[in-house]
C-alpha positions as CSV (number, residue, x, y, z in Angstrom):
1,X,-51.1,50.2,-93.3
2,X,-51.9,47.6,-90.2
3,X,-54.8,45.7,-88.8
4,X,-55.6,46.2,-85.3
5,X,-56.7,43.6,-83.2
6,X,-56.6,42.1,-79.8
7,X,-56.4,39.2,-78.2
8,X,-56.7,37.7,-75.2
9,X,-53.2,35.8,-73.3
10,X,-54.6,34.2,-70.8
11,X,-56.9,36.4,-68.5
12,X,-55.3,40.0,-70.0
13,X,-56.3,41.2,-73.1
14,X,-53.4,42.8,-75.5
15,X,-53.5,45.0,-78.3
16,X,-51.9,43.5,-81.5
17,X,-51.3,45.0,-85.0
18,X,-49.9,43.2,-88.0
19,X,-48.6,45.3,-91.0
20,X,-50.9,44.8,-94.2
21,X,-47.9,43.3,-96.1
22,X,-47.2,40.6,-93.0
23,X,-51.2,39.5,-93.9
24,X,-50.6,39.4,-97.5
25,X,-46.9,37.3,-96.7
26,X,-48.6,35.1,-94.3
27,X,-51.4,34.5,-96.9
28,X,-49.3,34.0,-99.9
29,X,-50.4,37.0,-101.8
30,X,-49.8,40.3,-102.6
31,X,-51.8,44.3,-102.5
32,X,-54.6,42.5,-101.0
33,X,-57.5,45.9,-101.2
34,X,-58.4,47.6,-98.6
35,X,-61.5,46.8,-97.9
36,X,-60.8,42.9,-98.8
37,X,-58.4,43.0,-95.6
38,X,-60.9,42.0,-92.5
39,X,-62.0,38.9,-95.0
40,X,-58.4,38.1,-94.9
41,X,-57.5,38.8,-90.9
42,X,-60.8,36.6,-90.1
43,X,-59.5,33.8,-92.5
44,X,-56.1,33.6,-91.3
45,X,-57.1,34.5,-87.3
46,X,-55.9,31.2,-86.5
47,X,-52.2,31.9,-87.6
48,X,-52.2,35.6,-86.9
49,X,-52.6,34.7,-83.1
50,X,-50.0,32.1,-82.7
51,X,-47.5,34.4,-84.3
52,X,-48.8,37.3,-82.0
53,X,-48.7,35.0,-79.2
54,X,-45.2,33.8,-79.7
55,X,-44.0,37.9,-79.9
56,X,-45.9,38.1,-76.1
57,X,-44.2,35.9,-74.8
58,X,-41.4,37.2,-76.0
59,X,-41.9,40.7,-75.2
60,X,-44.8,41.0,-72.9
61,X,-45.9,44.3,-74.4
62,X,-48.0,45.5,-76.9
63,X,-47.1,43.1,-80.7
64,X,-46.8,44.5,-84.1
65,X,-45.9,41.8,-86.7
């Protein structure tokens, strides 16, 4: 399962998805439910965008962590 999102790398906007388990990993925990995920996206935005932004720049197409 993945979280979609996008975000925005300087004036272009990019769609982004990171895998449920890559959430949970970044977060230190593990089968985080369903409908606990956005809670958990939107506490850990922060972190979730520096690692998509880092796979942008790498790639410059669309990121899945």
């Amino acid at each position: 399962m993945a979280f979609l999102f996008t975000m925005m790398y300087g004036v272009s906007m990019v769609d982004c998805e990171i895998s449920s388990a890559a959430l949970d990993d970044l977060d230190g925990s593990k089968g985080t439910r369903p409908d606990d995920r956005a809670t958990q996206f939107r506490r850990l935005r922060d972190a979730v965008e520096r690692l998509a932004s880092y796979a942008f720049e790498q790639q410059r197409e669309r990121v899945r962590i």
